[in-house]
DSSP file (Angstrom, degrees, kcal/mol; ACC not computed):
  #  RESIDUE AA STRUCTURE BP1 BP2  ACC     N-H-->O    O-->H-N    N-H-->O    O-->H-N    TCO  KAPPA ALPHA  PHI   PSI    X-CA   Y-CA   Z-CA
    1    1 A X     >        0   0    0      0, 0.0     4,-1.4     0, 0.0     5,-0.0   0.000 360.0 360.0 360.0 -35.0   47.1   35.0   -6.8
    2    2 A X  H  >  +     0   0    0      2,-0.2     4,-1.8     1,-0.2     5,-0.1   0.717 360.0  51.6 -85.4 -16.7   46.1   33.4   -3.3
    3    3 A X  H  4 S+     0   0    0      1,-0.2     4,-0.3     2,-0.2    -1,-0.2   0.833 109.0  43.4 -86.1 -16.9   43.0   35.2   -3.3
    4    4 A X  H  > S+     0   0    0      2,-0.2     4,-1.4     1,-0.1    -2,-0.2   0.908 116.2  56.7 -76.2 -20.6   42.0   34.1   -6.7
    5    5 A X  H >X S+     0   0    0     -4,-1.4     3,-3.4     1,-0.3     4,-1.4   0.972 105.9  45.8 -44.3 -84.2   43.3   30.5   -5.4
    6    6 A X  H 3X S+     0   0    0     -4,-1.8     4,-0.8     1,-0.3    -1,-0.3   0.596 110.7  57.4 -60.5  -9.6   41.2   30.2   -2.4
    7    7 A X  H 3> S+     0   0    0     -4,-0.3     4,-0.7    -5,-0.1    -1,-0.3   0.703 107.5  45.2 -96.9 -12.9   38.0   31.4   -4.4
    8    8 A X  H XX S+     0   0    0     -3,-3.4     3,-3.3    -4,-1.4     4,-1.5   0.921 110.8  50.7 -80.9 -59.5   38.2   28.9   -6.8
    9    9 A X  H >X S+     0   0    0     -4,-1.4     4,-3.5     1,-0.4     3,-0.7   0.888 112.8  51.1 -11.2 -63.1   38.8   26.2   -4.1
   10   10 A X  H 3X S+     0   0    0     -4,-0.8     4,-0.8     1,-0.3    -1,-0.4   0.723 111.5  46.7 -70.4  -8.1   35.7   27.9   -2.5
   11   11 A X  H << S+     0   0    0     -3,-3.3    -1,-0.3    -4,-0.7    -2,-0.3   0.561 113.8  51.6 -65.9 -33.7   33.9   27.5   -6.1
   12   12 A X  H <X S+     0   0    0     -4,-1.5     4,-0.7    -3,-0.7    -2,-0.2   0.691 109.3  46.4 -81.8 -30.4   35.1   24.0   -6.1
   13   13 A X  H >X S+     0   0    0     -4,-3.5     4,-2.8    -5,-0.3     3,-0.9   0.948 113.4  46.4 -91.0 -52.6   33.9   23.1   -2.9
   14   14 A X  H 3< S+     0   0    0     -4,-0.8    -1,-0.2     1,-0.3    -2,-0.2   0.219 102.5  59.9 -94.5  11.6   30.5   24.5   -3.3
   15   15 A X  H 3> S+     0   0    0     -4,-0.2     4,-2.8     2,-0.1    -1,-0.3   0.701 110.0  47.8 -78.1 -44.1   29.9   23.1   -6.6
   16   16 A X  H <X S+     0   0    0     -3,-0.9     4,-1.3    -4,-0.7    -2,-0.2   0.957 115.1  48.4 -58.0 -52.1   30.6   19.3   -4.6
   17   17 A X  H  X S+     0   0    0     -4,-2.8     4,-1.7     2,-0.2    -1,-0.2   0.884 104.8  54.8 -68.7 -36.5   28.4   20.4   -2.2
   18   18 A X  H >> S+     0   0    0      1,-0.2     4,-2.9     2,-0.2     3,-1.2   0.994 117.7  37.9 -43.2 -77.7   25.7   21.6   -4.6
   19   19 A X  H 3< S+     0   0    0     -4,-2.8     4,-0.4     1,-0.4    -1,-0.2   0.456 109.4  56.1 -98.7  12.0   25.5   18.3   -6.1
   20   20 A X  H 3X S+     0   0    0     -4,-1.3     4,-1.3    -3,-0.2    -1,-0.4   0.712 106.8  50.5 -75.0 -17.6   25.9   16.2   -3.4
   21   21 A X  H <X S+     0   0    0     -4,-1.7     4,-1.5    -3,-1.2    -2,-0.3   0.791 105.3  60.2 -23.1 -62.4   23.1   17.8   -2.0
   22   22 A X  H  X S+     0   0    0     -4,-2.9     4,-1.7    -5,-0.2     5,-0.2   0.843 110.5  47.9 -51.0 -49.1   21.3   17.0   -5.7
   23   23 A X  H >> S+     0   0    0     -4,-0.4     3,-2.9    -5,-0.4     4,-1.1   0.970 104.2  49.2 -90.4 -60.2   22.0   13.4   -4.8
   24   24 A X  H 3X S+     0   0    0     -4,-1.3     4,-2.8     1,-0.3    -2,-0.2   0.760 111.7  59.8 -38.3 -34.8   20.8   13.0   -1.2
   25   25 A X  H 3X S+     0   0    0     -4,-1.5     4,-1.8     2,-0.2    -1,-0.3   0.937 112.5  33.5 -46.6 -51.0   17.6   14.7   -2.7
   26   26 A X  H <X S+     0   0    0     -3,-2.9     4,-1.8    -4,-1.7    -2,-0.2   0.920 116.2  54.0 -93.8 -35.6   17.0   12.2   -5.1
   27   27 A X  H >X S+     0   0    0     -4,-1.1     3,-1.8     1,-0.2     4,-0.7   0.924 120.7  36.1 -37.0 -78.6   18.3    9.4   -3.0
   28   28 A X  H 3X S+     0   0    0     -4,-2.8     4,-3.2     1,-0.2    -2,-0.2   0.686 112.7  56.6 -30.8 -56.3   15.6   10.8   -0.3
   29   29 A X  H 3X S+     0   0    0     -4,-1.8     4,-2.8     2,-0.2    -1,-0.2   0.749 113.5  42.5 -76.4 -54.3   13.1   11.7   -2.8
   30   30 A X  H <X S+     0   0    0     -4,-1.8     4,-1.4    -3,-1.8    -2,-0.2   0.703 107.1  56.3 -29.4 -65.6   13.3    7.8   -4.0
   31   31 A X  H  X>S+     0   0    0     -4,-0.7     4,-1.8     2,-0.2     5,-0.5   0.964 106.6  54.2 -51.2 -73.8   13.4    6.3   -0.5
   32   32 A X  H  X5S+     0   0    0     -4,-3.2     4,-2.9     1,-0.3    -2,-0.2   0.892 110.2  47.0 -44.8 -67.5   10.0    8.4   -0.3
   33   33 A X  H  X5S+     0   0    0     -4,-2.8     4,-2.7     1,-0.2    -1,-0.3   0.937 116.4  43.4 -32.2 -64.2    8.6    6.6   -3.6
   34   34 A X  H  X5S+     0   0    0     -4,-1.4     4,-1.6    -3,-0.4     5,-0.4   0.981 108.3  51.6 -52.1 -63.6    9.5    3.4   -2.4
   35   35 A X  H  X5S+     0   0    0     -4,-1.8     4,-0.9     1,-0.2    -1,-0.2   0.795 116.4  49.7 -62.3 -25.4    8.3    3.6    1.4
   36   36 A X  H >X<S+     0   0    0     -4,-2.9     4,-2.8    -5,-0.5     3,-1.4   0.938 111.0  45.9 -94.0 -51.5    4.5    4.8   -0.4
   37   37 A X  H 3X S+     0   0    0     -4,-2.7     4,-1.7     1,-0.2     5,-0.4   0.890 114.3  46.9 -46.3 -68.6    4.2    1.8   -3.1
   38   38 A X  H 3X S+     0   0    0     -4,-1.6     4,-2.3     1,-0.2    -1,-0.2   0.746 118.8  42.4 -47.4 -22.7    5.1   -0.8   -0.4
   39   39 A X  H XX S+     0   0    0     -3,-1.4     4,-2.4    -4,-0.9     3,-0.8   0.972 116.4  48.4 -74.8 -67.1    2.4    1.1    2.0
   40   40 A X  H 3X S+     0   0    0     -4,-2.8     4,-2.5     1,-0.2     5,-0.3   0.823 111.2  49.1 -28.6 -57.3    0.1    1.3   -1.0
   41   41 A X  H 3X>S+     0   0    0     -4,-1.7     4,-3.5    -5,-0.2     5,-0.6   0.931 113.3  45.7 -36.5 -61.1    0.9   -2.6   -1.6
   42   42 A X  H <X5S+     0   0    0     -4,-2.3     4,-1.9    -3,-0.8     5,-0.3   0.965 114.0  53.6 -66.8 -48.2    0.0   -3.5    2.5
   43   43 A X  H  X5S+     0   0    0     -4,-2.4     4,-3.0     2,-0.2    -1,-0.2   0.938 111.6  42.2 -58.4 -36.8   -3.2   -1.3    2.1
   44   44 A X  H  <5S+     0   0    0     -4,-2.5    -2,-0.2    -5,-0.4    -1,-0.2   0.942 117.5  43.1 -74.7 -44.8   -4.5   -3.1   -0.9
   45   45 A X  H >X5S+     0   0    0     -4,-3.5     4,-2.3    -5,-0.3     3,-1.9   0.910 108.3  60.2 -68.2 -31.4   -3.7   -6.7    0.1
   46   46 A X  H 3X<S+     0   0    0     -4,-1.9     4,-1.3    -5,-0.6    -2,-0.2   0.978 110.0  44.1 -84.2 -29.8   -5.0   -5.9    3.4
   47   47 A X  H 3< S+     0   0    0     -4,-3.0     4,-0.5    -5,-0.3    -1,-0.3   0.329 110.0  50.3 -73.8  18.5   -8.5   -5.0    1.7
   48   48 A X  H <> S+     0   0    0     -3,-1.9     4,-2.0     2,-0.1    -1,-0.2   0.685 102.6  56.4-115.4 -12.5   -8.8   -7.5   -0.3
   49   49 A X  H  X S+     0   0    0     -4,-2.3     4,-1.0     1,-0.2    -2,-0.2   0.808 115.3  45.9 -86.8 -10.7   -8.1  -10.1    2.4
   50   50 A X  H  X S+     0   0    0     -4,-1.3     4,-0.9     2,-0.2     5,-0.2   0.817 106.2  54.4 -63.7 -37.7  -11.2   -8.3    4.1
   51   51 A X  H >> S+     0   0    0     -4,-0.5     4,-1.5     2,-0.2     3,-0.8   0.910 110.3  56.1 -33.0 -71.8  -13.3   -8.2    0.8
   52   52 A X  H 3X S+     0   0    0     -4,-2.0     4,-1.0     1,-0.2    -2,-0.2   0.842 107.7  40.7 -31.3 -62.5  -12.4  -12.1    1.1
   53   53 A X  H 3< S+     0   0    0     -4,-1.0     4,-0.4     1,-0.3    -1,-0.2   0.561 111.6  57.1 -85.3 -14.6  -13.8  -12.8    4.4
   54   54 A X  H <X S+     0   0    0     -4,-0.9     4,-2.9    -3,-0.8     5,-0.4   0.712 117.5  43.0 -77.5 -25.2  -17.2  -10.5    3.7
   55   55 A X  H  X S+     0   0    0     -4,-1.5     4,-0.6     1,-0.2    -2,-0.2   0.852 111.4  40.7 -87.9 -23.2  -17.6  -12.8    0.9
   56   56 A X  H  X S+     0   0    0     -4,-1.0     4,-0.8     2,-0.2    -1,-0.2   0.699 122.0  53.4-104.7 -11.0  -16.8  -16.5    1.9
   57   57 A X  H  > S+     0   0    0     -4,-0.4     4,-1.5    -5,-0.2     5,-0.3   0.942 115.6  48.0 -59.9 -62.9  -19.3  -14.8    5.6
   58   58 A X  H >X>S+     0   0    0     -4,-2.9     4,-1.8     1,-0.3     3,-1.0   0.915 109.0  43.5 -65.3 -84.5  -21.7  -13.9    2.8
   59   59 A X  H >X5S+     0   0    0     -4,-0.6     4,-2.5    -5,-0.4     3,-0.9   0.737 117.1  48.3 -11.9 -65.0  -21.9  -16.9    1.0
   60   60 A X  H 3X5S+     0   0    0     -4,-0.8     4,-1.7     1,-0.3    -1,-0.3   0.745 110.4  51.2 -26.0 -50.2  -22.1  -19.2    4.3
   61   61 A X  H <X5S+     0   0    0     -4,-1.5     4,-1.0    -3,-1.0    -1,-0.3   0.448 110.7  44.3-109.8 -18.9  -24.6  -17.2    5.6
   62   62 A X  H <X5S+     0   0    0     -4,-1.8     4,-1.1    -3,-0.9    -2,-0.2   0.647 114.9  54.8 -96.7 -20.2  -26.9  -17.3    2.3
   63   63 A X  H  X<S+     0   0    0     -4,-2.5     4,-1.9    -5,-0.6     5,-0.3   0.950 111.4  45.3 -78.2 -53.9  -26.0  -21.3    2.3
   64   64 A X  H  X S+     0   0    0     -4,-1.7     4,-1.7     1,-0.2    -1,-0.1   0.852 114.9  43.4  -8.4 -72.4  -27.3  -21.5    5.7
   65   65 A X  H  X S+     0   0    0     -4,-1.0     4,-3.4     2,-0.2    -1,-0.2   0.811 110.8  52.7 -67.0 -28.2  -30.5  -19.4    5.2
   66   66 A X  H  X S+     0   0    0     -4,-1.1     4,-0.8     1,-0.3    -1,-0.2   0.764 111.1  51.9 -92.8 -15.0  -31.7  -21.1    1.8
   67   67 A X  H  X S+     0   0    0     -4,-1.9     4,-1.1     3,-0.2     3,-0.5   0.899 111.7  43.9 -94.7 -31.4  -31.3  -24.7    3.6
   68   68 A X  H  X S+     0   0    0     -4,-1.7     4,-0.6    -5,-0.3     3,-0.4   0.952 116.9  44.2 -61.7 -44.2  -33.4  -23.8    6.6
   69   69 A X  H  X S+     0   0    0     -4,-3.4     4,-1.5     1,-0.2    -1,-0.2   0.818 109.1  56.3 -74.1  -6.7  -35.9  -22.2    4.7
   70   70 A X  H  X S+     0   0    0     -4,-0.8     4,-1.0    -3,-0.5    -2,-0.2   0.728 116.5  40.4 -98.2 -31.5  -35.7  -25.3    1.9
   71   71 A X  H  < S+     0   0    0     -4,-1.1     4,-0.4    -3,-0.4     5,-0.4   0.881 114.1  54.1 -62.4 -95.9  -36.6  -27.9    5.2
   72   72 A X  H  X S+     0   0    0     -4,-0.6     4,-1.4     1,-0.3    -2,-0.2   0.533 113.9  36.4 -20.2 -44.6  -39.0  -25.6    6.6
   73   73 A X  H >X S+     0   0    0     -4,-1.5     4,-1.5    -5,-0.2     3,-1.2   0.972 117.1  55.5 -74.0 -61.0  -40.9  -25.3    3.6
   74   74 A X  H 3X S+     0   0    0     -4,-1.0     4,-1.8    -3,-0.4    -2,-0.2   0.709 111.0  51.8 -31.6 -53.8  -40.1  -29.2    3.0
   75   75 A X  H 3> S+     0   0    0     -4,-0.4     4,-4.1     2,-0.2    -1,-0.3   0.808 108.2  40.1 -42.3 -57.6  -41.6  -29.6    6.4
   76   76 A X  H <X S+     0   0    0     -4,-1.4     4,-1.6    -3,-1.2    -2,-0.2   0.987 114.8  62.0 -77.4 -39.9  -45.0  -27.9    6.3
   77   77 A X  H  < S+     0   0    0     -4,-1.5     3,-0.4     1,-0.2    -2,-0.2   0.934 121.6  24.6 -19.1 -65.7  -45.1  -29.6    2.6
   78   78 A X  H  < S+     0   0    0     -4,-1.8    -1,-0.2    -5,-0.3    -2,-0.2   0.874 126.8  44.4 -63.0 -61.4  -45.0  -32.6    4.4
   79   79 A X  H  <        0   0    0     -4,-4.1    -2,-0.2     1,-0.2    -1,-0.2   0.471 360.0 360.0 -59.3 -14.9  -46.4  -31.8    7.7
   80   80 A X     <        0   0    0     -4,-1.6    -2,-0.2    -3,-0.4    -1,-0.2   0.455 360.0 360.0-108.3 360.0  -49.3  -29.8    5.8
């Protein structure tokens, strides 16, 4: 009788442990999910706020060029 006792116990126990085990898994498993979108999130914004700053350099840099060359030609127009 005490042996069948203590085996159930020990059936009992290692059934709790089983599936608290089951849940730290998915807890873990969860965590993991989470901890890669928010990285995903920080990767994406942090290219596009580079993407941003090649674009509003490019733009600048084409506003620049196309008014020096639009005086320069204005100039030999003028000058010529």
């Amino acid at each position: 009788m005490r042996m069948r006792q203590s085996l159930a116990q020990f059936e009992e126990e290692f059934h709790e442990q089983a599936a608290e085990e089951m849940e730290r898994r998915e807890r873990l498993r969860r965590q993991a999910v989470k901890r890669s979108r928010v990285r995903r999130a920080e990767k994406v914004e942090k290219h596009g706020k580079l993407r941003f700053i090649g674009l509003v350099m490019a733009i600048l840099a084409t506003s620049v060029l196309v008014t020096f060359v639009m005086f320069e030609t204005l100039a030999r127009l003028i000058g010529g």
